[in-house]
C-alpha positions, -999 to 999 in steps of 0.1 A, spaced: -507 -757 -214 -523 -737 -188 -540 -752 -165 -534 -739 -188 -497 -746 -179 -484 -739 -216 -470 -774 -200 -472 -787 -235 -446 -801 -250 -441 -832 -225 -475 -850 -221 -456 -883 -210 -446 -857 -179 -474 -834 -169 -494 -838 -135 -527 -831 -128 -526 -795 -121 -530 -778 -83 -570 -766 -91 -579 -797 -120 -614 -804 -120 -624 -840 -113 -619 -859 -143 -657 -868 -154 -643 -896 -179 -640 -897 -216 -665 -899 -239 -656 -901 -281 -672 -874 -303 -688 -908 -322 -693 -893 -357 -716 -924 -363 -733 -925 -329 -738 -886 -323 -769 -873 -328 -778 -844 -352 -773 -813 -330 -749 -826 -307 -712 -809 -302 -689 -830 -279 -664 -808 -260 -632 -822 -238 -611 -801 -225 -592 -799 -188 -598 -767 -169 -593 -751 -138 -624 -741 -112 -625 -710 -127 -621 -717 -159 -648 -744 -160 -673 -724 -146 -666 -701 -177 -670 -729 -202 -703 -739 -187 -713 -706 -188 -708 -702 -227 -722 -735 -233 -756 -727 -221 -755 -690 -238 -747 -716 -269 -773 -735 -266 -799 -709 -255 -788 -689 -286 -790 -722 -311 -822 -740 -305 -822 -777 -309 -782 -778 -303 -763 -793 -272 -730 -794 -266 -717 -824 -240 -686 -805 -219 -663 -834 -210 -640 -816 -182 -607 -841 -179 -575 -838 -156 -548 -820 -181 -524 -856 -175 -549 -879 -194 -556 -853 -219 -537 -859 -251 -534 -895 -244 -564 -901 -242 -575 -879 -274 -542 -896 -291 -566 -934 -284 -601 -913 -296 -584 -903 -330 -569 -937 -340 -604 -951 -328 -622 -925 -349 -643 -917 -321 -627 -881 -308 -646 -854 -298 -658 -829 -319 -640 -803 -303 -614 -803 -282 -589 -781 -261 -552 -775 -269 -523 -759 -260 -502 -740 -288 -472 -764 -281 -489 -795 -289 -512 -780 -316 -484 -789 -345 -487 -825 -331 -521 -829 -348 -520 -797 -375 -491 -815 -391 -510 -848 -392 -542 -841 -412 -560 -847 -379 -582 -812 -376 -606 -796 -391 -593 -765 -419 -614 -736 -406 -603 -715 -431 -632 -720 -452 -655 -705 -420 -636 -677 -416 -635 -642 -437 -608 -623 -438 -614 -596 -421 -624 -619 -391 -588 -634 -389 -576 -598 -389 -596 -591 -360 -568 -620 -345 -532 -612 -334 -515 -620 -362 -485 -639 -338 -513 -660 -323 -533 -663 -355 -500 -683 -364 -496 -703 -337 -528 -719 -347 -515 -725 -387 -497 -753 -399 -481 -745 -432 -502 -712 -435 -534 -734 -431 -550 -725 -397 -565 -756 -379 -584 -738 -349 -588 -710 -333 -569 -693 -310 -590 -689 -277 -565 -670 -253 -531 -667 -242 -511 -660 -210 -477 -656 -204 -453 -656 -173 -438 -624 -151 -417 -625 -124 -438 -625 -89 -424 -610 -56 -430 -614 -19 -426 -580 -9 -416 -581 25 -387 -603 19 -374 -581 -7 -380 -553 16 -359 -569 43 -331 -576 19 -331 -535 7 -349 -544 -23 -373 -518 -29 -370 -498 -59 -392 -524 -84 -398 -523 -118 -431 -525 -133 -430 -519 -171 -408 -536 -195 -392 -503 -201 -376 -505 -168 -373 -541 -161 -343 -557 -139 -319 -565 -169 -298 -598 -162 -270 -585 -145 -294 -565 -123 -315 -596 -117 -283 -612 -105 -277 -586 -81 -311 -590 -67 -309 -626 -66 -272 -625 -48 -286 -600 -20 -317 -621 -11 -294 -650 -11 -274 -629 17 -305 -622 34 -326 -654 33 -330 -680 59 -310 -709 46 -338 -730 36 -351 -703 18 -342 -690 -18 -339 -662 -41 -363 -674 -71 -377 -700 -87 -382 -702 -126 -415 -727 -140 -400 -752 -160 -413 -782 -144 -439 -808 -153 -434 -807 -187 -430 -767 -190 -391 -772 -202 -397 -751 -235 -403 -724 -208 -361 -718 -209 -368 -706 -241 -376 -673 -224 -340 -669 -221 -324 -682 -250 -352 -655 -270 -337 -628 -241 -304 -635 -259 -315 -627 -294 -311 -669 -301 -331 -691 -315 -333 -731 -310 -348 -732 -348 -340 -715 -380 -363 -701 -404 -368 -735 -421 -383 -747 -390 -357 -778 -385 -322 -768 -387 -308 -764 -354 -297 -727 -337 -290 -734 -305 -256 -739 -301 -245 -703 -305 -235 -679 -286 -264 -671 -274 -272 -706 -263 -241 -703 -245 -249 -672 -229 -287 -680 -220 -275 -720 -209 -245 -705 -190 -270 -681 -169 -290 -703 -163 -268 -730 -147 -258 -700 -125 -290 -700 -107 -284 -737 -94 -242 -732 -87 -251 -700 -65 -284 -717 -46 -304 -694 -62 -334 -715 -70 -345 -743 -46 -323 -778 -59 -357 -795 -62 -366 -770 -86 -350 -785 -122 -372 -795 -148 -375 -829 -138 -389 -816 -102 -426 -827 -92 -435 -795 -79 -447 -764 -97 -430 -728 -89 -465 -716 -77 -461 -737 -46 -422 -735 -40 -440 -690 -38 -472 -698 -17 -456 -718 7 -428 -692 14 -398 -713 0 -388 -686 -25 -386 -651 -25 -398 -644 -59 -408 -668 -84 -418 -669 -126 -449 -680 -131 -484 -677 -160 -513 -655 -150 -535 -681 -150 -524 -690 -114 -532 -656 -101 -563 -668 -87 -544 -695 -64 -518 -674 -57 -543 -653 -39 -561 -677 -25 -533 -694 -9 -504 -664 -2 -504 -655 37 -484 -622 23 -484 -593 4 -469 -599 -28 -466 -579 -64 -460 -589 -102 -433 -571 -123 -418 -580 -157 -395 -605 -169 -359 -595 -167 -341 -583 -205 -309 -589 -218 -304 -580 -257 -343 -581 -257 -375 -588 -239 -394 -623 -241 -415 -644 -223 -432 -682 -226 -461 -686 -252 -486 -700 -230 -524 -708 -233 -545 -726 -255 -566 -731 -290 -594 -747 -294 -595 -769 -322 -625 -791 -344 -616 -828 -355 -619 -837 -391 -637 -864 -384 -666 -844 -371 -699 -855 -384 -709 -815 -380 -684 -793 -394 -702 -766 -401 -719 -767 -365 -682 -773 -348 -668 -743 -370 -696 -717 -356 -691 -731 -319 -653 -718 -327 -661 -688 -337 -689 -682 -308 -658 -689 -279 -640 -664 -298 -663 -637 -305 -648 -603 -290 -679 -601 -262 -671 -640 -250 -637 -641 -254 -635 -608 -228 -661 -623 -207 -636 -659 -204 -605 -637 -197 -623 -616 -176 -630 -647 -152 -600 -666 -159 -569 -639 -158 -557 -651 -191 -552 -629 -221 -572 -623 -251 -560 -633 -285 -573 -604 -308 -565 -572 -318 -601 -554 -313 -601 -564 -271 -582 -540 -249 -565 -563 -223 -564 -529 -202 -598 -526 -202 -609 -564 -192 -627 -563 -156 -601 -594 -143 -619 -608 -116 -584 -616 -96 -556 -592 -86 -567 -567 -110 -540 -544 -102 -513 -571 -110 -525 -582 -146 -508 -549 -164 -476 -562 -160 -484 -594 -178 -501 -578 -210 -473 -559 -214 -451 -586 -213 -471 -600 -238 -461 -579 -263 -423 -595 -260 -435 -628 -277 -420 -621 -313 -438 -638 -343 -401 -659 -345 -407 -672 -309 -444 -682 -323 -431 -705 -349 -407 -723 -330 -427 -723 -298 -455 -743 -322 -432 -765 -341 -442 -799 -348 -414 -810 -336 -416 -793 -303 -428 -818 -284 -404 -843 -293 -371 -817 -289 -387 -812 -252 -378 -843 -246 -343 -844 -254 -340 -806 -239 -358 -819 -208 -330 -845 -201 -300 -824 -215 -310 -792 -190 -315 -815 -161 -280 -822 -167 -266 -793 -167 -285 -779 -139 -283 -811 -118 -253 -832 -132 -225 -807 -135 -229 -812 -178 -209 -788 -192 -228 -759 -214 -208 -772 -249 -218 -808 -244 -250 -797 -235 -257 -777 -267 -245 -805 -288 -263 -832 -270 -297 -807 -278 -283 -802 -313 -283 -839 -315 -316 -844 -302 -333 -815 -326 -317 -835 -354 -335 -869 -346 -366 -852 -341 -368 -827 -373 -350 -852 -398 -326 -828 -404 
């Protein structure tokens, strides 16, 4: 999701998010009761990422006489559920936020609006074609990709100082490969206060399709190219599932930290629990806000390749919308080049097209840090888009949420493991 928290997949397990506005309550889109000129909006949003929308809104509105649009700013936990109610009712919004891992939920269900028809193309070829995908179902695109962000690996500095840790990396050219990152890991541990720890990775609150990152760092794949026959049990599964159990047999990560944990890796880092800790650059801003220390970004650790989680969000028009037409150029004014910069630009997220140098963006937040997270963009492979945007994501979460938690937890064993996740892709793809 994103506060985005890419938190997608698990709806039935996300919690409000640390900076959530205050939900202002649900109101349908109403395709019999709206009036002509009216957009409805919902979305959830951080502080900074709602002052942003509002800001867009009015330039809408100023720039389209005669139209409003009603922003409906929700926490992210009554999100889906509640737009799940507003679709069966046939009273959803007009438009409405999503992240890329729940987006094949309603693609794949004949639930959004086809904005192919609005869009030339040479305007989707000002897209990225990987993200341009994530918004398609079945080569039909059903929104529009509004921006991404992915995760790096954040350091305290000073504790990696104190543990001899000082030569960093800070392109992917360089980065810590596994084995180094173990090295790292196992000297902190050495030099760590006991109730301190190495790392901590963001799989919690629904972000289990965040281990991903590592099984794609393997060269594996959960799904093959038919979208539903399972991969996983390889030997990169192995590899990537065996590594990961690692961190929680050497008290490497906090053993509150699995994916069932309630709290997010941000605060296990702010709060000085962890030494170093994976998280999206969309919490940059609280990061700041709240880290007493001095503290730098630097890539995601490699192993056959580099890869990271495909977070952020699309913002997508209901079929059911009495204004098409009207919701179609609301799209398309969120993602013109000048507004899309202008959103990342406040928010530290990443832009989704081609024409917008991510260098160049004036981030309002830790400038100096947000390098190292558009390169790491670049990792996310247009394989990793397709599965990360299945369909059937959100219901293979599920079974992966309760399969890793017992590895990581339980003492599972990696085979049984595998299968158990091989099991539970099978249930949910048909296959």
């Amino acid at each position: 999701m994103n506060h985005t928290r890419m938190l997608s997949a698990l709806s039935l397990a996300a919690v409000t998010a640390l900076s959530l506005s205050a939900c202002t309550g649900f109101t349908g889109g109403g395709s019999t009761a709206q009036q002509e000129g009216t957009l409805t909006f919902t979305t959830w949003a951080s502080e900074s990422e709602q002052t942003a929308f509002e800001s867009l809104v009015s330039q809408f509105e100023s720039e389209n006489e005669g139209v409003t649009v009603q922003l409906n700013v929700v926490p992210y936990d009554q999100m889906f559920s509640n737009i799940d109610a507003q679709l069966s009712a046939g009273n959803a919004p007009d438009i409405f936020r999503v992240d890329y891992g729940n987006l094949g939920v309603y693609s794949s269900q004949n639930q959004l609006l086809d904005v192919s028809p609005y869009f030339t193309p040479e305007e989707v070829e000002q897209f990225t074609p990987a993200m341009w995908e994530a918004v398609s179902y079945d080569g039909t695109p059903y929104g529009v990709p509004h921006q991404t962000d992915v995760s790096a690996l954040l350091v305290n500095t000073q504790l990696l100082s104190a543990a001899g840790i000082t030569d960093l990396p800070t392109t992917q050219a360089d980065a810590w490969t596994w084995d180094e990152f173990a090295d790292v890991a196992a000297k902190l541990k050495a030099s760590l206060p006991a109730d301190t720890y190495p790392f901590v990775y963001n799989w919690q609150l629904g972000g289990t399709p965040r281990w991903l990152s590592w099984l794609f760092q393997a060269d594996g794949a959960l799904l093959g190219e038919d979208g539903t026959t399972p991969e996983i049990d390889s030997a990169a599964g192995t590899e990537a599932l065996d590594f990961t159990r690692s961190f929680f047999e050497k008290g490497w990560v906090p053993p509150t930290s699995s994916v069932k944990a309630a709290t997010y890796a941000d605060s296990f880092f702010t709060e000085e629990s962890v030494a170093m800790a994976f998280v999206g650059s969309f919490v940059v801003p609280d990061i700041e806000n709240l880290a007493g220390f001095d503290w730098t970004a630097l890539p995601m650790p490699v192993n056959d390749r580099g890869a990271t989680d495909l977070g952020g969000n699309a913002l997508v028009a209901t079929q059911s919308s009495a204004q098409p037409e009207l919701a179609a150029k609301f799209l398309k004014f969120m993602t013109d080049a000048d507004n899309m910069t202008a959103f990342c630009a406040a928010t530290n997220e990443l832009p989704t097209r081609v024409d917008i140098d991510p260098s160049s963006i004036p981030f309002a937040v830790r400038p100096d840090v947000m390098p190292v997270f558009v390169e790491q963009a670049t990792t996310i492979q247009p394989s990793d888009v397709k599965q990360l945007t299945s369909p059937s994501l959100a219901a293979i979460a599920v079974s992966m949420q309760d399969q890793l938690e017992a590895a990581f937890v339980n003492g599972q064993s990696t085979a049984d493991t595998l299968a158990n996740i091989t099991s539970g892709i099978r249930q949910a793809t048909g296959s």
